[in-house]
Every structure is written in C-alpha cells, then in structure tokens.
N, C-alpha and C positions, 0 to 999 in steps of 0.2 A: 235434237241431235246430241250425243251422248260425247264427251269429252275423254279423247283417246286417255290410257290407263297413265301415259308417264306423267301429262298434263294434271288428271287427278291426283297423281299424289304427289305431285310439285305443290300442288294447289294445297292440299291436306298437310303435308310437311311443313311448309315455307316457312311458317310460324317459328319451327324451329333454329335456334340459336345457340352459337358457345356461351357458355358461362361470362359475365360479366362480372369482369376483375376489377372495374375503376380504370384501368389503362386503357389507352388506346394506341396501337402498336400500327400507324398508318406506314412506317419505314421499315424496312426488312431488315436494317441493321437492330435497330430495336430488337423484332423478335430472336434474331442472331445472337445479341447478348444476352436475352431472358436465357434460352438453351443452355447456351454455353457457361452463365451462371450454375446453373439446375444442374448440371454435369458435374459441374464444378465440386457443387455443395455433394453431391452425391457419393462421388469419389474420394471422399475426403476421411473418411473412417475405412475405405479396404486398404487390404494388404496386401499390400503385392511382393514378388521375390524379393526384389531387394530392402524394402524395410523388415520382412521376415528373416533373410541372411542376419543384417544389422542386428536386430533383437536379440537372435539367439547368438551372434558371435557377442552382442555387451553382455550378457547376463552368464556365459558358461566360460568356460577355460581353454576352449579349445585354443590350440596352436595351429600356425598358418593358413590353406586351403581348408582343411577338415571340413567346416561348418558347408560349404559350397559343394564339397566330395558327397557329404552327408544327404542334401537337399537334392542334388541329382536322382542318387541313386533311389531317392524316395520317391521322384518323380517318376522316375521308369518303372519302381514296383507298382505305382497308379495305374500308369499308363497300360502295363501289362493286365494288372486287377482288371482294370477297365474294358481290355480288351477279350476276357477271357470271357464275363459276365455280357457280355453283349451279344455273346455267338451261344450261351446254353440260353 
C-alpha cells in the first residue's frame, strides 16, 4: 500500500532543519530579543526625517523653519513624481 503524498514528503523532508547557531532559543522571549536586537542593529545607519532636518539645518545657514519648509515641499514634489510615473 503506497503512502498518501503529504506523509511522503513529510517523510522525505523531515530531515530538514534551521541552521544551527549554537543557541538554543527554548523561550520566546529569547527569540523576542534576538529580533528586536536585529532591528535594532539594522536601523542604526538609516536616515530618517528628523536626523536628516538635523544635518542639513548643523551644516548650512539656514534661518528658522526654512530647513523643514524646504524638506516638505521636496517631499510632495516625490510624492507627486511618484505619482505621475505610476499612472504612464
């Protein structure tokens, strides 16, 4: 008698495995910290508005809002670009 197809390749797979790290993450808070580490380490070089505002308001001249006027209005010519290029 011929072993229904899920059982086969349970049977042929099973072998398969995650990568072994040396840890063993039997708590869910464990694996919880690995993530949230990983995220962590990841986000750690982008840019986001407000260290971009920061930058270019330490490195230029500008006076008061400008720098934030400036970064809007870039933002909606994006958004616009963006929107224009999606519809041709």
């Amino acid at each position: 008698m011929a072993l229904p197809r899920l059982t086969g390749a349970i049977r042929v797979f099973g072998s398969v495995s995650a990568e072994d790290t040396g840890t063993c993450y039997t708590d869910g808070r464990d694996l919880w910290e690995k993530r949230r580490h990983a995220t962590r380490k990841q986000t750690q070089g982008v840019l986001d508005y407000h260290r971009l505002e920061k930058i270019i308001g330490d490195r230029t001249k500008a006076e008061g809002n400008t720098v934030t006027r400036m970064l809007r209005e870039l933002y909606k010519l994006g958004k616009d670009f963006g929107r224009h290029w999606a519809v041709v």
